[in-house]
C-alpha positions as CSV (number, residue, x, y, z in Angstrom):
1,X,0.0,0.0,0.0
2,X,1.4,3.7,-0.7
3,X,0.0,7.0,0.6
4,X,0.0,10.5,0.2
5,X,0.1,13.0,2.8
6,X,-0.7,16.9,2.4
7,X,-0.3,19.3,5.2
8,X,-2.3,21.8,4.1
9,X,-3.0,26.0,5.0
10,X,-5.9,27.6,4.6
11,X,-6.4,30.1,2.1
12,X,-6.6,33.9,2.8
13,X,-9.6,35.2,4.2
14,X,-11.1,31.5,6.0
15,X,-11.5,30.9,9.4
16,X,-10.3,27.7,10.7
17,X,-13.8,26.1,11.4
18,X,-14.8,27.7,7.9
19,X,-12.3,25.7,6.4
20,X,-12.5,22.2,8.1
21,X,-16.4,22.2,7.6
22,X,-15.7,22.5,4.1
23,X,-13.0,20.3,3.2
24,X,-15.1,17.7,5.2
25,X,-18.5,18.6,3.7
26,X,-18.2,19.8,0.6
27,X,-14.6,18.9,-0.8
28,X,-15.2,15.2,1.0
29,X,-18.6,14.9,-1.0
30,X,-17.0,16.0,-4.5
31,X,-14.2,13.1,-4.1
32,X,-16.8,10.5,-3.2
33,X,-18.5,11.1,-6.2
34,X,-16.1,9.7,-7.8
35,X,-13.0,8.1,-5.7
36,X,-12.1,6.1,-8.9
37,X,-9.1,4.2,-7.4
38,X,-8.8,5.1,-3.9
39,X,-8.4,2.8,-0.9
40,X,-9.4,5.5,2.0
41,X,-9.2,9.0,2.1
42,X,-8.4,10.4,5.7
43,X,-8.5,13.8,7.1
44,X,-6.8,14.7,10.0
45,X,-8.3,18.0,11.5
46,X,-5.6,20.4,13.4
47,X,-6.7,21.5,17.1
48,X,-3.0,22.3,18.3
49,X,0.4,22.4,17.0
50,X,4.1,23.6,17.3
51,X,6.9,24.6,15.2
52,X,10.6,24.1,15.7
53,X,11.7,24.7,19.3
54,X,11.6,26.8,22.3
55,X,15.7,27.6,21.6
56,X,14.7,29.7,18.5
57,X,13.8,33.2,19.1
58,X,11.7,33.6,15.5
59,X,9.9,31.1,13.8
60,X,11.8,29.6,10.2
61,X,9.2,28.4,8.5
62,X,5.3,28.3,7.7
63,X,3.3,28.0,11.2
64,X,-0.3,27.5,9.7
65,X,-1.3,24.1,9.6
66,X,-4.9,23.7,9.3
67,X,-5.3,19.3,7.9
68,X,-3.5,17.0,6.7
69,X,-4.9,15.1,4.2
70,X,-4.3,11.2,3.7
71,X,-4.8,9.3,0.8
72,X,-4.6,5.3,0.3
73,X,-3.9,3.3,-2.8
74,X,-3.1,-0.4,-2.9
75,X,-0.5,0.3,-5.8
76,X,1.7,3.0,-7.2
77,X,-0.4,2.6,-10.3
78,X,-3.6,3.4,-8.8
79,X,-2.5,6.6,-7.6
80,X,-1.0,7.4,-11.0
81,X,-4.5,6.2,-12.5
82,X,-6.5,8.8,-10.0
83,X,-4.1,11.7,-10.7
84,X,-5.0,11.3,-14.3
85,X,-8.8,10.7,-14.4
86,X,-10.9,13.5,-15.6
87,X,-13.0,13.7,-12.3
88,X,-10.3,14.5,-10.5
89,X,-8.1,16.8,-12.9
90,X,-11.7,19.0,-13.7
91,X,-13.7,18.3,-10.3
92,X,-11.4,17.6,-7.2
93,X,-8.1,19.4,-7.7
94,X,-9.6,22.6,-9.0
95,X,-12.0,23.0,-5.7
96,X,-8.5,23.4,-3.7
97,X,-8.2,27.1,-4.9
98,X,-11.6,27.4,-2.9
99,X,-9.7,26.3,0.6
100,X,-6.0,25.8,0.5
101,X,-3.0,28.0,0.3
102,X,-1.2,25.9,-2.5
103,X,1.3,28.0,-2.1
104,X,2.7,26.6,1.0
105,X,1.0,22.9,0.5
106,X,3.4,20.2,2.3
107,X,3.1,16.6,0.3
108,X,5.1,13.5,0.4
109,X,4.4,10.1,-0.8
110,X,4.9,7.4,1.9
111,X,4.8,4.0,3.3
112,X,3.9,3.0,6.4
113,X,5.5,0.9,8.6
114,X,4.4,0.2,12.0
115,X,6.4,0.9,15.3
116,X,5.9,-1.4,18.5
117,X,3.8,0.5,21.2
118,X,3.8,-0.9,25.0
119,X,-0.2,0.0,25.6
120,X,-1.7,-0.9,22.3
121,X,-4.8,0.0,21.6
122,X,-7.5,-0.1,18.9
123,X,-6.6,1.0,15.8
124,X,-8.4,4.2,14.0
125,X,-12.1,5.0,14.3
126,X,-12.7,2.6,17.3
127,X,-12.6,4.7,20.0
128,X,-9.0,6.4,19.5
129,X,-9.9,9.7,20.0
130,X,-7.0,11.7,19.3
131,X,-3.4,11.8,16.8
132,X,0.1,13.5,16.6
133,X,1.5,14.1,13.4
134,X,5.3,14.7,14.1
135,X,6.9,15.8,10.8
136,X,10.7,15.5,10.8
137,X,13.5,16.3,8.6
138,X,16.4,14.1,8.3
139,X,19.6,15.5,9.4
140,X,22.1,17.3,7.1
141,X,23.6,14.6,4.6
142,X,21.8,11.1,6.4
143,X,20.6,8.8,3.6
144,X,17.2,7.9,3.8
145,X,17.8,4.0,5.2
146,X,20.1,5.4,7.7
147,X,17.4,8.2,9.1
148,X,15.0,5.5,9.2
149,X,17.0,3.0,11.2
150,X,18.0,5.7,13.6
151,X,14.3,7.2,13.8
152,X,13.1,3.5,14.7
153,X,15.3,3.1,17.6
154,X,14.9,6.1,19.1
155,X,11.4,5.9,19.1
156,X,12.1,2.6,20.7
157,X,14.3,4.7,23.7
158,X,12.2,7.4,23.9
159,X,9.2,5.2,25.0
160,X,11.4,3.4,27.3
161,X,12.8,6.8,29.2
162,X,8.6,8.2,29.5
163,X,6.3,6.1,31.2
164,X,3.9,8.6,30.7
165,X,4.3,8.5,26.9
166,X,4.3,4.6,26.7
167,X,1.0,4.4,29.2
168,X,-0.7,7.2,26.5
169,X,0.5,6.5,23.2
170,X,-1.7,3.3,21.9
171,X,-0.5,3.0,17.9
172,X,2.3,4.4,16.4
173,X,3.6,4.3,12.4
174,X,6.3,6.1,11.0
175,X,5.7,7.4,7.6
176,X,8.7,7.1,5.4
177,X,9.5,8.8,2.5
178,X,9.8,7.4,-1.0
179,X,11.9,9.3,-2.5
180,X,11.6,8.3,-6.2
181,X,7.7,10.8,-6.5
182,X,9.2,13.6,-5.0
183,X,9.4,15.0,-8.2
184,X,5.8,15.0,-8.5
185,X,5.1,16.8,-5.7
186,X,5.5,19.9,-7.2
187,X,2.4,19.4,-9.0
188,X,-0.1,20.1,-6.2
189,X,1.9,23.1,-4.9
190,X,4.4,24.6,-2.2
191,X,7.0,23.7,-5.0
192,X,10.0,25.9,-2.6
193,X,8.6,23.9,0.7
194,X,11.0,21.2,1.5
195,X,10.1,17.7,1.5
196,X,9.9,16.0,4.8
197,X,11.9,12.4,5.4
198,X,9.3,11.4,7.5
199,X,5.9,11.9,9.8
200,X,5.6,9.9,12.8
201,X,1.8,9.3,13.3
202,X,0.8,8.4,16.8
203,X,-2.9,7.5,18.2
204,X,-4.0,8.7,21.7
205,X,-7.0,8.0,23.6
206,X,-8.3,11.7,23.7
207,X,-7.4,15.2,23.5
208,X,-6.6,15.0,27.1
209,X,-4.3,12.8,27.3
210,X,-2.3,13.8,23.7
211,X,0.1,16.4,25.6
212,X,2.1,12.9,26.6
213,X,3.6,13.4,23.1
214,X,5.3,16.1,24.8
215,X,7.6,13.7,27.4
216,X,8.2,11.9,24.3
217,X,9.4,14.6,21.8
218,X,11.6,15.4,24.9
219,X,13.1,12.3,25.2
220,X,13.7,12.2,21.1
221,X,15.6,15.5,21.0
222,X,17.7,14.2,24.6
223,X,18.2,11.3,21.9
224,X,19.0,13.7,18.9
225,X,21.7,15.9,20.7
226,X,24.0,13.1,20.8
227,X,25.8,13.0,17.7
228,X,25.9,9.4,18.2
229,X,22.0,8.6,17.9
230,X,21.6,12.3,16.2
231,X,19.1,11.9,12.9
232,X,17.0,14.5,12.5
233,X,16.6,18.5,12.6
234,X,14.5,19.6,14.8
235,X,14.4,23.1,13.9
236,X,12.7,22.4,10.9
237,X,10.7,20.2,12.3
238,X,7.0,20.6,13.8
239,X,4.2,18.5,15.3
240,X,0.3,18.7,14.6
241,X,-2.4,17.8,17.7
242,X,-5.8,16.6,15.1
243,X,-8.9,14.6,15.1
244,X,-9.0,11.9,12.6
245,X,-11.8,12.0,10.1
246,X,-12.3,9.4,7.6
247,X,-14.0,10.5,4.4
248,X,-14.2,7.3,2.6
249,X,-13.1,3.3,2.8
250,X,-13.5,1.3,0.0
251,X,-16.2,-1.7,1.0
């Protein structure tokens, strides 16, 4: 399975709620009308955030984060095939002028791979009420196999130095990047915002109980300032509190 993810802005002139009523309602309704090869389309609404650190003095980078959009295809073909179809090309990607900032849009093309958790709980939908998406950029020069090996692990020790993070965090799946679309990505916007190496996507019970990411992001940049373990930037890096939505699933 492959996947698309799209951080996306809102555009000028939209309130937040104004926007996530209508890529839900009325964007969500123009691509069931015709999902032609999609798997599952998800959206994850944004209730909280933060951008780089608390040792810069000025933000470096676009802080408005209002969704990020997920989008499932059992084949690299399939997506190809929904990119191209008329519906979409005429229908779908013309209603983002009405919503999105393409200026600043945020996509990469992923797989998942899943990350062991020591509370699991259910997955998605069933009762998992709220999700982290932690965006990360590789460090200066790491090859992609490398980032990913280190960003495993040290998801692995971060767990293990917060209790409070491995009592609250119930799935987790890193999202890594496949390089060989980026040069697609262009297409649907932000074509000067860099490409992430990866999004960490962790489940939580609630939005009470989501602000454990933050003992865990602590012990990942305790983990990053070694030069050791070191593997990804942090300053470029963000995290997004959201709701999961699903817009459609494929019977």
């Amino acid at each position: 399975m492959i996947k698309m993810m799209a951080a996306i802005c809102r555009r000028p002139g939209m309130t937040h709620a104004e926007y996530l009523a209508y890529v839900r309602d009325v964007h969500g309704a123009i691509t069931r009308e015709n999902p032609v090869t999609l798997r599952r389309y998800d959206q994850n609404h944004v209730f909280d955030a933060a951008f780089g650190t608390g040792a810069e003095a000025a933000h470096t980078m676009t802080v408005s984060r209002d969704s990020v959009t997920e989008l499932y295809w059992d084949h690299a073909e399939d997506m190809a095939a929904t990119f191209a179809h008329e519906h979409v090309r005429t229908r779908v990607g013309p209603d983002g002028a009405n919503f999105s900032d393409t200026s600043v849009a945020l996509s990469v093309v992923v797989v998942e791979v899943a990350q062991p958790v020591v509370n699991a709980g259910p997955g998605p939908g069933v009762g998992v009420g709220a999700k982290v998406l932690h965006y990360l950029r590789a460090a200066q020069g790491m090859a992609l196999p490398e980032f990913f090996e280190r960003w495993a692990r040290a998801h692995a020790r971060a767990l293990a130095a917060s209790r409070t993070a491995a009592a609250a965090v119930r799935r987790c799946v890193h999202n890594r990047q496949v390089a060989e679309f980026n040069p697609m990505l262009a297409y649907f916007g932000g074509k000067d915002v860099p490409i992430y190496e990866g999004v960490a996507s962790l489940w939580f019970d609630d939005a009470a109980s989501v602000g454990a990411f933050r003992d865990y992001e602590r012990a990942l940049l305790e983990i990053n300032a070694d030069p050791a373990t070191a593997f990804y930037r942090p300053e470029q890096s963000f995290f997004l509190y959201a709701t999961e939505v699903n817009i459609y699933q494929r019977r």
